[in-house]
N, C-alpha and C positions, 0 to 999 in steps of 0.2 A: 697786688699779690706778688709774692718774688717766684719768677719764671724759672728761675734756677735751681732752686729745693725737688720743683716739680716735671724739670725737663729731661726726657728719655734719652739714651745713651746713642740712641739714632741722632737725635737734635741736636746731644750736648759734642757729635762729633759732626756736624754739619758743617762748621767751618772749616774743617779738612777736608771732608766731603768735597769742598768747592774746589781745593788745591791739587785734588789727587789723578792721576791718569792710568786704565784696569783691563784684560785679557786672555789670552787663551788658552786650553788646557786639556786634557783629557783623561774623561774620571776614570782612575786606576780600577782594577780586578778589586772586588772586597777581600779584606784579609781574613784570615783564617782565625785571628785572638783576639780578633777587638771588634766593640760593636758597630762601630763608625768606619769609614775609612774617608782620610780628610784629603782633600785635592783644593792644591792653591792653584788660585784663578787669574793668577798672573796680572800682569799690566798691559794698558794700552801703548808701548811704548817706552813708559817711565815707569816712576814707583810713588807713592805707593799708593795701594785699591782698597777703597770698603765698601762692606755689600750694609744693603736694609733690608731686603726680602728676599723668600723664598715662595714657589708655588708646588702644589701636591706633583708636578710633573720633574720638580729639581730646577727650574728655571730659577738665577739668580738675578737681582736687580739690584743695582750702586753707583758708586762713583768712583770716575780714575782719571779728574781732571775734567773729566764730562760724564756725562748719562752713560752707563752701558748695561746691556742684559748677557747674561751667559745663559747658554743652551744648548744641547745637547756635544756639551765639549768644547765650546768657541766664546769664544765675549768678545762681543762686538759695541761699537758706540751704535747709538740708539737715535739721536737728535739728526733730524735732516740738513743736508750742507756741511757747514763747517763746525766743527766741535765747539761746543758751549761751554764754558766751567760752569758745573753743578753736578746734578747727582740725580739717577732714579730712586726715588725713594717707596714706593708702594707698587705692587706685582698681586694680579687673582690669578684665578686658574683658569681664566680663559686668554692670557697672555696679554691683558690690557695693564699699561702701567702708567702710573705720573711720576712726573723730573718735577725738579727742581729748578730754574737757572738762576746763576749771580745777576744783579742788576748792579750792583755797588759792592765796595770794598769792607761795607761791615757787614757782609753775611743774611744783605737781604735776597729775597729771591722771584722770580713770578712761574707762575705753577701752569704745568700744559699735562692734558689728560691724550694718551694715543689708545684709542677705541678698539683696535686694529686696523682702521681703513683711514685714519686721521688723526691730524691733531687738535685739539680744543683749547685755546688756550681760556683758562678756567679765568682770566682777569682779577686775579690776585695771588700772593706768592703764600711760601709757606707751609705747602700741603704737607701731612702725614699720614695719611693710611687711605684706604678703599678698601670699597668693599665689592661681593660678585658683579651688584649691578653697576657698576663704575659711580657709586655714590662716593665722592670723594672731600673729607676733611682734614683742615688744618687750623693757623695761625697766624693771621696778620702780624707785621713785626715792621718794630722801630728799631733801627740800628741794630738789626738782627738780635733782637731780642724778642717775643712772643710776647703777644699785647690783647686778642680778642681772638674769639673762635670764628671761622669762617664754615660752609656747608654747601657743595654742591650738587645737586642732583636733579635725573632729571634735565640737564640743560641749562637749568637756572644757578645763580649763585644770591646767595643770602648771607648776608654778614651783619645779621641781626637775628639769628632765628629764634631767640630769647626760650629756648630751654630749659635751661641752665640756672635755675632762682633769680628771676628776671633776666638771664642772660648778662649780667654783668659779669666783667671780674672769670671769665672761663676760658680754660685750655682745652682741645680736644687733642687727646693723641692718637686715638684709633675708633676706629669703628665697625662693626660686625654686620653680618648680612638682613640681621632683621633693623639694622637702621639703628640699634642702639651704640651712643657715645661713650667712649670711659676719657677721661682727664682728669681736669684738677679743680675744684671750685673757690674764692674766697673764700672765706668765713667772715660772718657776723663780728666778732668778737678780733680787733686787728693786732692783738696780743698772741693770737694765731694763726699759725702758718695755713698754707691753703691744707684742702681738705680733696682726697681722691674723692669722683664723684660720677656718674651715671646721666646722663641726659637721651632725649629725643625725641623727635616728632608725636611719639604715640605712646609714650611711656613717663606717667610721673618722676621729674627729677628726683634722686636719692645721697646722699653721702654715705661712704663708707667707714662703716665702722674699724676700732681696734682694739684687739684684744687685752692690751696692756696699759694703755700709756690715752690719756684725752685724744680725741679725735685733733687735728692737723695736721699739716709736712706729710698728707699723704699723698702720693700719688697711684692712678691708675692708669697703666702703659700699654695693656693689653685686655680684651675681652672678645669671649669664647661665642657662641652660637647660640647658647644657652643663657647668656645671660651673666655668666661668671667671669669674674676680673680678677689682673695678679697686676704686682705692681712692688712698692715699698711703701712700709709704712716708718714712722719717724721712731723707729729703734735702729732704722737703716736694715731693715729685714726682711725677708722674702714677703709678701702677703696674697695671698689668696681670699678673695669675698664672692659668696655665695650670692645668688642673683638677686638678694635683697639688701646685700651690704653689707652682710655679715661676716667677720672675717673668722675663716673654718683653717688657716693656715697661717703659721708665721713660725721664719726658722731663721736665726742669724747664722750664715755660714761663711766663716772666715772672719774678717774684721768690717762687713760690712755687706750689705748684698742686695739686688734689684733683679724682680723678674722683668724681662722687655718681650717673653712674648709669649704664648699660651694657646693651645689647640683644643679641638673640638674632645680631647680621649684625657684631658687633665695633665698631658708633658708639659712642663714650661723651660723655656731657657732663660739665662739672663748672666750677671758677673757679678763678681765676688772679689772683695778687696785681700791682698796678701803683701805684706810687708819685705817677703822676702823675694819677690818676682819684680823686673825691672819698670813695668808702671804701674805697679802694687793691682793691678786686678787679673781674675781668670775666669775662666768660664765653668757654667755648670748645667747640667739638665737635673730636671724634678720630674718623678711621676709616682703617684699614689701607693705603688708598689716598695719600690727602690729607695725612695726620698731622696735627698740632694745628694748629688755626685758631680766632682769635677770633672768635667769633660777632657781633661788632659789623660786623665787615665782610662778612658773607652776608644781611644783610636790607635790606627795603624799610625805611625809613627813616621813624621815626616820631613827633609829635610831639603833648604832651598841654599844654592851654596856654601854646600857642607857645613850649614848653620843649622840645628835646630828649630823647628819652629813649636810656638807657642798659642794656644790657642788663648785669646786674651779677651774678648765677649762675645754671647751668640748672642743674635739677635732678634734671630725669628725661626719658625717650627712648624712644617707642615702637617697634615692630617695624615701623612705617608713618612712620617719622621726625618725628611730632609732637615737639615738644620743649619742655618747660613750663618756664618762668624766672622772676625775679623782678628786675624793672626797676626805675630809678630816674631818676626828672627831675627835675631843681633848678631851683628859684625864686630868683634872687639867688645870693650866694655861701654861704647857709647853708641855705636852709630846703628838705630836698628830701623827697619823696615814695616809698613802696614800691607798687608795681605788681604782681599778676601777673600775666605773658604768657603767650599760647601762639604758638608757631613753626610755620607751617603750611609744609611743603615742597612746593615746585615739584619732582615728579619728573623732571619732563622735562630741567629745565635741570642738579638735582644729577649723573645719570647724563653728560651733557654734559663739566662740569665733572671728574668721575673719569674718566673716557676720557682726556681731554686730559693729566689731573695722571700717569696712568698713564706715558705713554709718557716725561713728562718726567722724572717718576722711577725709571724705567731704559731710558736712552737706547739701549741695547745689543737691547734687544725689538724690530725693526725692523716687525713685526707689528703693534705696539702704534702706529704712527705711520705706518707705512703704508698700511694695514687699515682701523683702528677708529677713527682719527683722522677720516676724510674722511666714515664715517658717521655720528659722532656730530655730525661739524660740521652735516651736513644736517638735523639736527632742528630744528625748531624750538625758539626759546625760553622760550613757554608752549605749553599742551593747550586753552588757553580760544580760542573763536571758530576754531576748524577746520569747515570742509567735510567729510563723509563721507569724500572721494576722500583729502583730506590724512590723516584719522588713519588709513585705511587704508595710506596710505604710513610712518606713525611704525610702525606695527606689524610691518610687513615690515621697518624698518628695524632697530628692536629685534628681531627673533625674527633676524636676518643677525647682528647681534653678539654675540647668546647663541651662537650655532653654531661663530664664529670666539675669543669666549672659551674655550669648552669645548674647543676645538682646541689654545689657546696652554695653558690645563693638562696635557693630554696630551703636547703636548710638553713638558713643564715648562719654559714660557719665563712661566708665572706664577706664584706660591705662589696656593696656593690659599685662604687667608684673604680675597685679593683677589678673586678670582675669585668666592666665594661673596657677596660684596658684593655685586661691580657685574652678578651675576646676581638678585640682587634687586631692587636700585635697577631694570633692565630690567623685572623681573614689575610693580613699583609703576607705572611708566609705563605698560604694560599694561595693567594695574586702572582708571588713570585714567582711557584712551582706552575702556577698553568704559564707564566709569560715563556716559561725556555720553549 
């Protein structure tokens, strides 16, 4: 199968990953007009840094010539002794992460798992993703190319765990807490590209389907809690598949487009090609509400010697709406720089903004605009610098729209993909108002 139709934007930038060296920063005040506010995470020294993960705490994980994690403001290198070239590439929530290291010049790697009390080296390279319990998979590779799915957990490692329609012929590129795989499978038919696809210990393998075009060239980059995977399907289009395989999403946005990564509440990130940005792609988030938007237009606006910067893919999306990216600002017309970011969200203003986008996208909801529209206008625009009296009034005002949400369910004047959203975006605001 060809590794490159089906390799994630984390992978297909792995061999810079190994080049890069990444640092330290401090995440600014949220802004007052955007929903994001974007803090570049500097370098280790040099330039330039990419991130692969993020966790529900803002913890970022990447590379800048070595392994590093940024937290709470600092990036530091990660690997004990003397810096490694490679890259962290997989971070959970209980701040366990796996690196990557170069063993050779083609971009191959050997893969070590830090628990929090140690290291493991997992005795093969390649990893992509983990999950809570440090189950962690990847991809054997030949001259740094991806060749067989690897799996280990538990302790053990298995590089045969035959999943996958006998295990042949499969890519894993992530994997979720209940132990299921999303990647990429052969097909039967070698007229066809590989096929996104589902594997795991305890769950009959499945392909996913698409809505348009014969199943192949799919891939799946990401998958949720639930079961559900976003990825590209071979229109080069956003795609979303329901836990059966079904794809319930696909949208081309720009000249070409890839989710890389998906949370538990239906946000995805991913990039989108543009013809007229300097290496043709930019980043975007999705969610049920809003549908695709470029992520260049929800932030505080940022600049790294007096350059501009551009947000150019995210790449991953926590359950608390961190969003970790990899930016770029130009110097002149040629000489431009990689970045990693993290997206810190303003809940207050996001919830705001889906209220609003609600009603407009089904005008027919007359609840949705006459209801929830006049209380979400009353929020304020940030949480930062309230009075007692005020955040007790956001809170009454949020626990009033969860009540009148849960109402337009019951009536079914909402799906509830929506509803489960912007009931969360409500709890994040919440969380916010009791942390001050």
């Amino acid at each position: 199968m060809s590794a490159k139709s089906a390799l994630p934007l984390a992978s297909r930038l792995s061999g810079k990953l190994c080049l890069l060296t990444a640092a330290l920063a401090l995440i600014p005040a949220i802004g007052l007009s955007q929903e994001y506010t974007l803090t570049d995470l500097g370098t280790l020294g040099g330039s330039p840094s990419l991130a692969s993960a993020v966790n529900d705490s803002g913890q970022v994980v990447g590379g800048a010539g070595e392994p590093f994690l940024y937290s709470k403001g600092t990036m530091t290198g990660v690997w004990p002794g003397n810096p490694e070239s490679g890259a962290a590439v997989a971070l959970n929530n209980n701040g366990h992460l796996v690196v990557n290291l170069s063993v050779d010049d083609y971009g191959d790697t050997e893969s070590y798992l830090w628990s929090g009390h140690n290291w493991t080296d997992l005795g093969i390279g390649g990893a992509t993703s983990m999950n809570a319990s440090d189950m962690v998979v990847g991809n054997s590779t030949n001259r740094g190319q991806p060749v067989a799915y690897w799996v280990y957990a538990k302790g053990q490692l298995d590089t045969s765990p035959g999943y996958a329609f006998g295990g042949a012929d499969a890519l894993a590129w992530t994997v979720n807490d209940a132990g299921e795989i999303a990647g990429a499978c052969a097909n039967p038919d070698p007229n066809i590209g590989p096929s996104g696809c589902v594997f795991g210990a305890n769950i009959s393998p499945y392909r996913l389907d698409n809505l348009s075009v014969p199943r192949g060239d799919l891939a799946a980059l990401a998958i949720r809690s639930d079961g559900t995977t976003c990825g590209q399907d071979n229109n080069a289009a956003i795609a979303i598949w329901s836990s059966n395989g079904t794809e319930i999403f696909h949208d081309s946005f720009g000249d070409g487009s890839a989710c890389e990564a998906l949370n538990d509440y239906g946000v995805a990130v991913g990039n989108f090609y543009s013809p007229t940005f300097v290496t043709g792609s930019l980043a975007f988030v999705y969610d049920p509400v809003s549908g695709v938007r470029d992520l260049n237009n929800l932030i505080t606006k940022l600049s790294i010697k007096g350059h501009s910067v551009t947000i150019e893919n995210a790449v991953s999306v926590s359950n608390t709406g961190f969003i970790a990216a990899n930016c770029l600002y130009t110097e002149g017309n040629e000489n431009s720089d990689w970045r990693a970011c993290l997206l810190t969200p303003n809940p207050v203003l996001i919830l705001k903004d889906s209220i609003n986008q609600l009603g407009k996208g089904d005008p027919e909801c007359v609840q949705c605009n006459e209801e929830l529209n006049p209380l979400a206008n009353s929020l304020p625009e940030s949480l930062t610098d309230l009075s007692a009296p005020e955040r007790r009034k956001v809170l009454a005002t949020v626990e009033e729209m969860e009540r009148r949400l849960q109402g337009l369910l019951r009536s079914r004047k909402i799906i509830e993909s929506k509803e489960v959203l912007l009931l969360h975006e409500a709890q994040l605001v919440q969380n916010s108002v009791d942390s001050f």
